[in-house]
C-alpha positions in Angstrom: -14.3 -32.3 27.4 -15.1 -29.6 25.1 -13.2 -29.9 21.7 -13.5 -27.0 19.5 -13.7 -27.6 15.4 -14.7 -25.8 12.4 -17.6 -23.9 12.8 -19.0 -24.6 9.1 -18.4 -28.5 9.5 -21.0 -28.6 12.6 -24.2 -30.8 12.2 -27.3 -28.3 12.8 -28.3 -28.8 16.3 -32.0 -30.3 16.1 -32.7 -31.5 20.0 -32.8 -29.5 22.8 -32.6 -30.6 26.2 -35.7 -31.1 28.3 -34.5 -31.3 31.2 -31.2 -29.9 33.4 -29.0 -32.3 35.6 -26.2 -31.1 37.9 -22.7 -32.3 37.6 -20.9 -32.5 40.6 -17.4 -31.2 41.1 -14.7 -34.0 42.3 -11.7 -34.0 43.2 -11.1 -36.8 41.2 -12.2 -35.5 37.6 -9.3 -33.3 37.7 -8.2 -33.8 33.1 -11.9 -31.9 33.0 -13.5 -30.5 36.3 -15.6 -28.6 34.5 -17.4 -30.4 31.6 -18.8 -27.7 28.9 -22.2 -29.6 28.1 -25.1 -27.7 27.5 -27.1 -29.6 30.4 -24.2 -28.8 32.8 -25.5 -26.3 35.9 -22.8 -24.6 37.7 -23.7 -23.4 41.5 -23.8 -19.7 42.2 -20.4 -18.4 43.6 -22.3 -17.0 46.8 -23.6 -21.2 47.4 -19.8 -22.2 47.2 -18.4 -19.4 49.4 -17.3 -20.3 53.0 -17.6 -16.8 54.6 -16.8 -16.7 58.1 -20.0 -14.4 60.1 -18.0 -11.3 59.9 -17.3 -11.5 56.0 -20.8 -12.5 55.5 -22.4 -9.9 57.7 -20.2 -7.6 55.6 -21.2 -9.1 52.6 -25.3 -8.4 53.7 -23.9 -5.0 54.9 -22.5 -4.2 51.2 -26.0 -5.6 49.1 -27.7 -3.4 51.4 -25.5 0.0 51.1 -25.5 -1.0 47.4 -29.1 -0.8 46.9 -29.8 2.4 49.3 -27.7 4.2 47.3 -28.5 3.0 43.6 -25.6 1.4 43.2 -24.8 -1.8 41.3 -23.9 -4.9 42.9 -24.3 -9.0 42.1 -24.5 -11.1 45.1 -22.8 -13.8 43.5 -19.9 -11.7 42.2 -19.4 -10.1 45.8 -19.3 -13.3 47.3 -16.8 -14.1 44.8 -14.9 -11.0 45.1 -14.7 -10.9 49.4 -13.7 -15.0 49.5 -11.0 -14.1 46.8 -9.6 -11.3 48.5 -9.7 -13.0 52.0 -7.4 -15.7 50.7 -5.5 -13.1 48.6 -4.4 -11.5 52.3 -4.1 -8.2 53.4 -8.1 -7.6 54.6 -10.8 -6.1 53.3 -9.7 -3.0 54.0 -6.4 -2.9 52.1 -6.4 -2.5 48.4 -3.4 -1.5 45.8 -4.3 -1.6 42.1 -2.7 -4.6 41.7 -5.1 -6.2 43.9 -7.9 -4.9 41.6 -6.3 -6.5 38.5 -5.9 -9.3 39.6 -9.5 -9.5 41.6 -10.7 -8.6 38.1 -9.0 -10.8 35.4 -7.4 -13.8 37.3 -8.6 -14.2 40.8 -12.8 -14.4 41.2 -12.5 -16.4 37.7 -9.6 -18.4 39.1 -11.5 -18.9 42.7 -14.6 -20.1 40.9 -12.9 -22.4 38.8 -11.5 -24.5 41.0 -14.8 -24.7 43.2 -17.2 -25.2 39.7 -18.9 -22.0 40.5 -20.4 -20.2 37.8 -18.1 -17.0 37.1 -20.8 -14.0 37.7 -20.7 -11.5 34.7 -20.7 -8.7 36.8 -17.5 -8.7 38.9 -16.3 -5.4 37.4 -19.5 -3.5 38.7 -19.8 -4.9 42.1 -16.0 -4.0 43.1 -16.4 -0.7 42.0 -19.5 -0.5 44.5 -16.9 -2.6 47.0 -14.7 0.1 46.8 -17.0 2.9 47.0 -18.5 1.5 50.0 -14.8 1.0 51.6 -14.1 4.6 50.9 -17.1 6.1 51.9 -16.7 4.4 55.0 -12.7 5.7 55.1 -11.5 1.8 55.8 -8.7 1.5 53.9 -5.7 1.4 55.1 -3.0 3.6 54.9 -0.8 1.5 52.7 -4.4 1.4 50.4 -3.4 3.1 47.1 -6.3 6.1 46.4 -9.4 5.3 45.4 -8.7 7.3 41.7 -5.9 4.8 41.3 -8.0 1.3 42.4 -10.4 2.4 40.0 -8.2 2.4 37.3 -7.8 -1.4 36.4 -11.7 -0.9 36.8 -11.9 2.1 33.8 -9.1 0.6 31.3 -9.5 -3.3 31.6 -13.0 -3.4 33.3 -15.1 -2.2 30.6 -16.6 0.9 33.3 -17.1 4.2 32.4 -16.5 7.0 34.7 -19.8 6.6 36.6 -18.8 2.5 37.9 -21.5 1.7 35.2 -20.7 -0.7 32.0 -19.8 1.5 29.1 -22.2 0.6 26.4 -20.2 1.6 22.5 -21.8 0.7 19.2 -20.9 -2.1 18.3 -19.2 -5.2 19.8 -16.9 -3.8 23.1 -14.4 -6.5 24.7 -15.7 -7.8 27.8 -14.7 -9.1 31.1 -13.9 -13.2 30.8 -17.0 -13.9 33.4 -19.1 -11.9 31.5 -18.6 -13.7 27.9 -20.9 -17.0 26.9 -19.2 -20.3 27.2 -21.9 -21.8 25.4 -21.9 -19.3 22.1 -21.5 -20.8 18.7 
């Protein structure tokens, strides 16, 4: 268990680690599933995602669109994203901006949590690819809100600029959750 304390009343850290052990996730460890050492190695969200072959073909389908057409987009994070959504409901192809939020501030983090997967720093990126994909495509739905409006979330929360890139400010800039270090201090 991680306990947080002054800052100034740390010990200088002398030792590093040598060497990197995994932790397993249980069931069982449920005061502290996910202990915050330094030696502790998370898996990669797309090792922990259970797609069925459709979602995963669409998954390969996405990485490959993504990188034909310059485009930004983390494996881990769109694994993350498309098991999320899944259990969210309502398909792949039906998105509200409420969906977005919560895809982009609760949900991946949430879905990764609970399954000791590392939360991928670039979630905000990759479902702004996802949903250029979807809409260059013309799958969403009709109950879909516009694109304009999924983006939004994406442009005031996400830390995006107009382009679906990361806005980069002078400066320190607030970040997604999945993108900040644990480990920092």
């Amino acid at each position: 268990m991680l306990i947080l304390s002054n800052m100034s009343s740390r010990a200088p850290r002398t030792a590093r680690p040598t060497h990197l052990s995994l932790v397993p996730f249980t069931a069982e460890a449920q005061d502290d599933p996910l202990p915050q050492t330094e030696d502790a190695v998370r898996p990669r969200a797309r090792a922990v995602a259970e797609l069925p072959g459709t979602m995963a073909a669409f998954r390969r389908e996405t990485l490959a669109w993504a990188l034909a057409t310059a485009r930004p987009a983390d494996a881990d994070a769109l694994s993350a994203i498309i098991a999320c959504k899944t259990e969210m409901g309502g398909g792949m192809d039906r998105f509200t901006e409420a969906d977005v939020f919560e895809l982009l501030w609760h949900g991946v983090v949430n879905w990764c949590t609970v399954r000791g997967a590392a939360v991928p720093g670039s979630v905000a990126e990759t479902l702004w690819t996802l949903l250029d994909r979807l809409a260059a495509l013309d799958r969403f739905t009709e109950d879909s809100d516009s694109l304009a409006r999924l983006r939004r979330p994406l442009l005031t929360g996400g830390g995006l600029g107009p382009d679906g890139t990361a806005r980069v400010t002078e400066g320190t800039r607030r970040r997604h959750p999945s993108g900040r270090r644990s480990d920092a201090g």
